[in-house]
N, C-alpha and C positions, 0 to 999 in steps of 0.2 A: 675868675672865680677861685677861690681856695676851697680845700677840705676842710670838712669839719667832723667834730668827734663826733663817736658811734651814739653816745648818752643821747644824742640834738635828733636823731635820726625818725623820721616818720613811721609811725608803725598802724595806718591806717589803708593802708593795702596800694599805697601813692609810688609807684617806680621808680627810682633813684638809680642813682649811676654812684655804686660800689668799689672802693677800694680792697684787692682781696690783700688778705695774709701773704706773705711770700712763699708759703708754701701750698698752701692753695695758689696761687698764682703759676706754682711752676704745676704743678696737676692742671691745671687747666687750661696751661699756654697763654694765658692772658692775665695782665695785670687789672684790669677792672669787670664788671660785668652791669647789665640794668638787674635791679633786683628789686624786690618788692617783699614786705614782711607779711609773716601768715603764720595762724597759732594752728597747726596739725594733731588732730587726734593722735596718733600714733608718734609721729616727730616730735612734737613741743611746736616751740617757736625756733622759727627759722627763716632765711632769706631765701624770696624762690626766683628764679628769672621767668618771667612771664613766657609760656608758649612752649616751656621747655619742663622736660622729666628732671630738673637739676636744682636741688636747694645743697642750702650748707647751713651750719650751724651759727647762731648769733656771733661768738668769738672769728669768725672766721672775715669779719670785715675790720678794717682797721680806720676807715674814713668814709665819706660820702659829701657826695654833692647835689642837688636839686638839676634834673633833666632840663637844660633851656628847649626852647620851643622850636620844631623841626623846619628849616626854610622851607616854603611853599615851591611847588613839583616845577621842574621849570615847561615853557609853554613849549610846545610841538609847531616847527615849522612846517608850513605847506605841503613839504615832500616826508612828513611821516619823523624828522627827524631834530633834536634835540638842535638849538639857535646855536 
């Protein structure tokens, strides 16, 4: 999968996996995050991560890419424990 630019970006509330600024990136210890767009009474528009107290401002993404589909949980062996 490549990145692609912020202009192409979903802004119907769909979770994507963000590419941050590098400076946001070094605040936050990580270079990507899942983020989702949302217009804020008070904020504006912004990218929030879902489940979390943490948005950042539109400029603060520099790429994105579409969440692939999570592998299915694996099956439990007999004795309680992962195959």
């Amino acid at each position: 999968m490549k990145w692609h630019p912020m202009e192409t970006a979903p802004k119907d509330g769909t979770n994507i996996l963000l590419a941050l600024h590098p400076e946001i990136s070094e605040k936050k210890g990580t270079p990507v995050a899942v983020m989702h767009y949302e217009k804020r009474p008070i904020l504006g528009e912004t990218w929030t991560a879902p489940g979390w107290d943490w948005s950042c401002d539109l400029g603060s993404a520099i790429g994105w890419m579409p969440l692939s589909d999570l592998p299915p949980p694996p099956v439990a062996s007999s004795a309680g424990l992962p195959p």
